[in-house]
C-alpha positions as CSV (number, residue, x, y, z in Angstrom):
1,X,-113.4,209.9,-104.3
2,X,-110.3,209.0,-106.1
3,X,-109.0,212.5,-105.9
4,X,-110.1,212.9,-102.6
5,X,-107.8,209.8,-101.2
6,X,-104.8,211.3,-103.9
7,X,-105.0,214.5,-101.7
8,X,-105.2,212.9,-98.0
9,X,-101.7,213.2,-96.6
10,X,-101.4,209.4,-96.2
11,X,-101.3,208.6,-99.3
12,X,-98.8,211.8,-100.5
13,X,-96.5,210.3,-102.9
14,X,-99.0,207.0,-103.7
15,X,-98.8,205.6,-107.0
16,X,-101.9,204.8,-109.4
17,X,-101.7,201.3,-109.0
18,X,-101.6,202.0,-104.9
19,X,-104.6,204.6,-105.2
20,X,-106.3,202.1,-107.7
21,X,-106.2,199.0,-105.4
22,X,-107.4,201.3,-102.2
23,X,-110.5,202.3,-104.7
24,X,-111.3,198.6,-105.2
25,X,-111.1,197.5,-101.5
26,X,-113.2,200.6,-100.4
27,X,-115.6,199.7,-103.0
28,X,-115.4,196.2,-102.5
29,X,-115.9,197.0,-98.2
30,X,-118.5,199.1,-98.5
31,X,-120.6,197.6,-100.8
32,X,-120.6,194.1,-99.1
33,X,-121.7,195.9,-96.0
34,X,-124.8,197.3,-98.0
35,X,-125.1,194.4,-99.9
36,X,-128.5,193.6,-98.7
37,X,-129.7,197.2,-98.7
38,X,-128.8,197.9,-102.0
39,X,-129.4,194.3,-104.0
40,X,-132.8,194.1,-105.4
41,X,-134.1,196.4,-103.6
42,X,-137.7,196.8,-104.4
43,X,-140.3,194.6,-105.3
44,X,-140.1,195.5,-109.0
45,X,-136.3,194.3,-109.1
46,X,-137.8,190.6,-107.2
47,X,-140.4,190.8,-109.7
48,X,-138.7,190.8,-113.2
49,X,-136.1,188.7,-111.8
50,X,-138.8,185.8,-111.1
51,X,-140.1,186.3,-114.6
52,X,-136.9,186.2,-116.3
53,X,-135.9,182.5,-114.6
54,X,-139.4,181.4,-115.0
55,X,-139.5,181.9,-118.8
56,X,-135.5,181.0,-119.0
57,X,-137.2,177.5,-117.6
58,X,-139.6,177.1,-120.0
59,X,-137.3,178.2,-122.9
60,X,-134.5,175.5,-121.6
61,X,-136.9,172.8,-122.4
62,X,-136.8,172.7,-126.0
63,X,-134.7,175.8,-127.4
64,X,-132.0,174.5,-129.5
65,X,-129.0,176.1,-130.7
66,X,-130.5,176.5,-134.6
67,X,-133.3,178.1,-133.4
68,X,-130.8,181.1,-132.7
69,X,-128.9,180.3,-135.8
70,X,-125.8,179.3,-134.3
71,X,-123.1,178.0,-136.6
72,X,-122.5,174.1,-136.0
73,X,-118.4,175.1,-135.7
74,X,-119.3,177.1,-132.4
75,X,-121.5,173.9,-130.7
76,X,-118.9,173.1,-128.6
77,X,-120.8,171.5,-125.3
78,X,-117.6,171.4,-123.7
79,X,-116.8,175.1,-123.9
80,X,-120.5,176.4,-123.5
81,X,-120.8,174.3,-120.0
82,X,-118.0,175.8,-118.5
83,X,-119.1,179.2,-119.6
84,X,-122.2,178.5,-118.4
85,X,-120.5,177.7,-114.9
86,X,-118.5,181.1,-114.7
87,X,-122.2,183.0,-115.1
88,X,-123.7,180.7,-112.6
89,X,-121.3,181.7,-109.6
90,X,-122.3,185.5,-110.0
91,X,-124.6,185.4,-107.0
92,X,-121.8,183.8,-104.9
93,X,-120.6,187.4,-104.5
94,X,-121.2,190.8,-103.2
95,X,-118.8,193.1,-104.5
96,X,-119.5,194.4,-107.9
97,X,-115.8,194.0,-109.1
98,X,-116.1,190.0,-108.5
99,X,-119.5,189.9,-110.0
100,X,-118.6,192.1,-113.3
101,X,-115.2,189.1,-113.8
102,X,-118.1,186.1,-113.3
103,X,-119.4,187.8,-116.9
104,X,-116.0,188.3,-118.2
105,X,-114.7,185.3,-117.4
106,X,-117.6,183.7,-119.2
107,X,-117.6,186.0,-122.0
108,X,-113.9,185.1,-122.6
109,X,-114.9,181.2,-122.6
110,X,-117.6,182.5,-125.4
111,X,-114.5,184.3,-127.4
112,X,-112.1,181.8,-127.1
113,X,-114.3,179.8,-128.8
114,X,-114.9,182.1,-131.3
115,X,-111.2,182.3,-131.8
116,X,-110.3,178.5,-131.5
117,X,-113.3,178.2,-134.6
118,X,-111.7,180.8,-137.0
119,X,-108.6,179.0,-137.1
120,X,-109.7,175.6,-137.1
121,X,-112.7,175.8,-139.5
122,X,-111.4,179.0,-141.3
123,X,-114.9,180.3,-140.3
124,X,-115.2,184.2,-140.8
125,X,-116.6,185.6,-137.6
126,X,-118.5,188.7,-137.7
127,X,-118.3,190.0,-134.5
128,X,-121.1,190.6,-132.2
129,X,-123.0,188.6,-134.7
130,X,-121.6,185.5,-133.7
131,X,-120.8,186.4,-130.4
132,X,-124.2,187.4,-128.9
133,X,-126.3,184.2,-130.2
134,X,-124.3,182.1,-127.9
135,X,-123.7,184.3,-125.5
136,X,-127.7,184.2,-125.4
137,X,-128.1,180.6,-125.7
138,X,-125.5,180.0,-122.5
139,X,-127.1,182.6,-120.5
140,X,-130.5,180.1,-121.2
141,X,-128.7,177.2,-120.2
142,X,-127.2,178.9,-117.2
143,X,-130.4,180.3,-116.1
144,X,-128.3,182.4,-113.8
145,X,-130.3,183.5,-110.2
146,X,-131.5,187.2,-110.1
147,X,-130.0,188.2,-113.4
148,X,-131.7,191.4,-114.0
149,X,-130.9,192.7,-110.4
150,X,-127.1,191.4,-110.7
151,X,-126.7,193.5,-113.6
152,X,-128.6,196.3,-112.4
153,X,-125.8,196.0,-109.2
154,X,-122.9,196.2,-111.2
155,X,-124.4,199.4,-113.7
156,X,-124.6,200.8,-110.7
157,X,-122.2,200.5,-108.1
158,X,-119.2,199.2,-110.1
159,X,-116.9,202.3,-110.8
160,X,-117.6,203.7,-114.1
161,X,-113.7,204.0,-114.9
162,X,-113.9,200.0,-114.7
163,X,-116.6,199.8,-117.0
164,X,-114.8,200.8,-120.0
165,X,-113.4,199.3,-123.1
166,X,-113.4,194.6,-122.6
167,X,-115.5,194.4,-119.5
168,X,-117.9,197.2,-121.0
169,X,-117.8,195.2,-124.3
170,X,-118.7,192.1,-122.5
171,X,-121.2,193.7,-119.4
172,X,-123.1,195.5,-122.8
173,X,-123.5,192.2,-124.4
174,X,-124.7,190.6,-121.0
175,X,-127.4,193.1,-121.0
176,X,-128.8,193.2,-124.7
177,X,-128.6,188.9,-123.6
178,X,-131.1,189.7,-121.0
179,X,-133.2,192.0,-123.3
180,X,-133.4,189.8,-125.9
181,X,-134.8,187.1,-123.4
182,X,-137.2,189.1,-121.5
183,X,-138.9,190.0,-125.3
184,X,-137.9,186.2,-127.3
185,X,-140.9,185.2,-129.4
186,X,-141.6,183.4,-131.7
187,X,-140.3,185.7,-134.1
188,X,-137.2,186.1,-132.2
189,X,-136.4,183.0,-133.0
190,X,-135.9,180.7,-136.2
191,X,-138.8,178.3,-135.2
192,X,-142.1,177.7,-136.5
193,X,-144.9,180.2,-134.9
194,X,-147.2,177.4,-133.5
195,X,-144.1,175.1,-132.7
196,X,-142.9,178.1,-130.7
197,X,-146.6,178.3,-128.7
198,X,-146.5,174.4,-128.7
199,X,-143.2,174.3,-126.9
200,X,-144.1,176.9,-124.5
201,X,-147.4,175.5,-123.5
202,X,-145.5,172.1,-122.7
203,X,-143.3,173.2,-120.9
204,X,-145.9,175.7,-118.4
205,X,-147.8,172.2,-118.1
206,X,-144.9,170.3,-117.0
207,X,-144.1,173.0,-114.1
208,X,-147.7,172.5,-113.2
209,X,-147.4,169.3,-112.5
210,X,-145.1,170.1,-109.5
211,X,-147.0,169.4,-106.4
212,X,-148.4,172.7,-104.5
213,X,-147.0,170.7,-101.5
214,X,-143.3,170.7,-102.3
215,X,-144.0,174.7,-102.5
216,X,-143.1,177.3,-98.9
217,X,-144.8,180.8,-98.9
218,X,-142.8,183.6,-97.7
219,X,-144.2,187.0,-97.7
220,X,-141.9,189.7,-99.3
221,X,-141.6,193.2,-99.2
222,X,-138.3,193.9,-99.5
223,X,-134.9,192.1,-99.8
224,X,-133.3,194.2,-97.3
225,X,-132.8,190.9,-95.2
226,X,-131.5,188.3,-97.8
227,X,-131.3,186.8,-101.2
228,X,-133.4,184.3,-102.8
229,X,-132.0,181.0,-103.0
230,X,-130.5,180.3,-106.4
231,X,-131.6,176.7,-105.9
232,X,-135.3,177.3,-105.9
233,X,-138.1,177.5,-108.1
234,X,-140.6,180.1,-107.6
235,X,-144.3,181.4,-108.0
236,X,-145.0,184.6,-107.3
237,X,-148.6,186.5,-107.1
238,X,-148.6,190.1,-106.4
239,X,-151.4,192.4,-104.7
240,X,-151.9,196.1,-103.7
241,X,-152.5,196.0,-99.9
242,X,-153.2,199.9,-98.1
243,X,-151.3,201.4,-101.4
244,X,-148.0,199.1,-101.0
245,X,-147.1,196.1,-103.7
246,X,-147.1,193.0,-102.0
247,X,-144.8,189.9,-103.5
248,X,-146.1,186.6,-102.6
249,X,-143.6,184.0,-103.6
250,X,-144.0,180.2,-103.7
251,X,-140.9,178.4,-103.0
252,X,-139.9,174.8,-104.4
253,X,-136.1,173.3,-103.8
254,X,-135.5,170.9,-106.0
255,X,-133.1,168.0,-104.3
């Protein structure tokens, strides 16, 4: 495409940055107009997406930042709440570009940190090691809506010249975050087996005792014609009707 717009007359003579910004705004126009075609797009991508944030909701009751063997000199509530808020506006978006910065910009809250620690506490980082632990543990607290379908979004549809070198660093990390989530276990985890079971089981009968009331049922087969609302809380039951996978999801806003 980019050689493509470099050979139309119009832009004879253009410089990089010129072709470069008319690559963004194309990308950036197109995709919001296909937005809801292209975003979780199949039942599957509504389906992990669900089971992510419902076990990021059970985890967020008890996980502690030990358990993932956090050094005390990164705790800093301060800093992890504001990255938490940069990952929480990725849904606020369409374009792939604005989604990739939300991760970036929290990634570089994350590093700063990292940063600020080494010279302060003379605490030898080691990389990804340190990084990806809290990087984990504010993606829990975030509980960002429709992670693995934002992701899946941006691996797509973002330009894969942009996804090179500190936003592939960072996007990379965001998705071995997610990975590690969707398989946490016990043994994941620096936590006593049958604490870990313990903690889990309290926390599945807590969110039972929400009343079925307070809970909407919408019928979904495809997201073609919106998003879920971030704000919710959601069952879901699934069934095979005439060969097609039918998503049944249970609503509850929490005011």
């Amino acid at each position: 495409m980019e050689d493509t717009i470099r050979d139309h007359p119009i832009w004879a003579g253009a410089t990089d940055e010129e072709v470069d910004s008319a690559m963004e705004g194309l990308e950036k126009y197109v995709m919001t107009k296909l937005f809801y075609r292209t975003f979780a797009s199949s039942p599957g991508d509504i389906k992990l997406d669900l089971e992510i944030s419902e076990k990021i909701q059970l985890l967020q009751t008890f996980l502690k930042p030990e358990h993932l063997d956090i050094p005390s000199v990164l705790r800093n509530d301060a800093s992890w709440l504001l990255a938490e808020k940069e990952l929480q506006k990725i849904s606020a978006f369409k374009a792939p570009r604005e989604k990739l910065l939300c991760i970036i910009n929290c990634c570089k809250v994350i590093n700063n940190l990292l940063l600020n620690a080494a010279m302060s506490e003379n605490h030898v980082l080691a990389g990804a090691d340190d990084f990806l632990p809290v990087l984990i543990y504010v993606t829990i607290k975030a509980n960002p809506p429709q992670l693995h379908s934002n992701l899946k979004f941006i691996q797509l549809y973002r330009r894969q010249a942009k996804l090179v070198s500190e936003a592939a660093f960072y996007f990379t990390n965001l998705v071995s975050a997610k990975t590690f989530i969707v398989d946490l276990n016990a043994k994941s985890l620096s936590i006593d087996e049958i604490e870990f079971e313990e903690s889990m089981q309290a926390a599945r009968e807590t969110n039972k005792l929400i009343p079925e009331e307070f809970f909407t049922t919408q019928e979904v087969m495809t997201t073609s014609q919106g998003q879920i609302d971030p704000g919710a809380s959601a069952r879901v039951h699934h069934k095979e009707t005439n060969g097609e996978l039918q998503t049944t999801i249970f609503f509850c806003k929490i005011y």
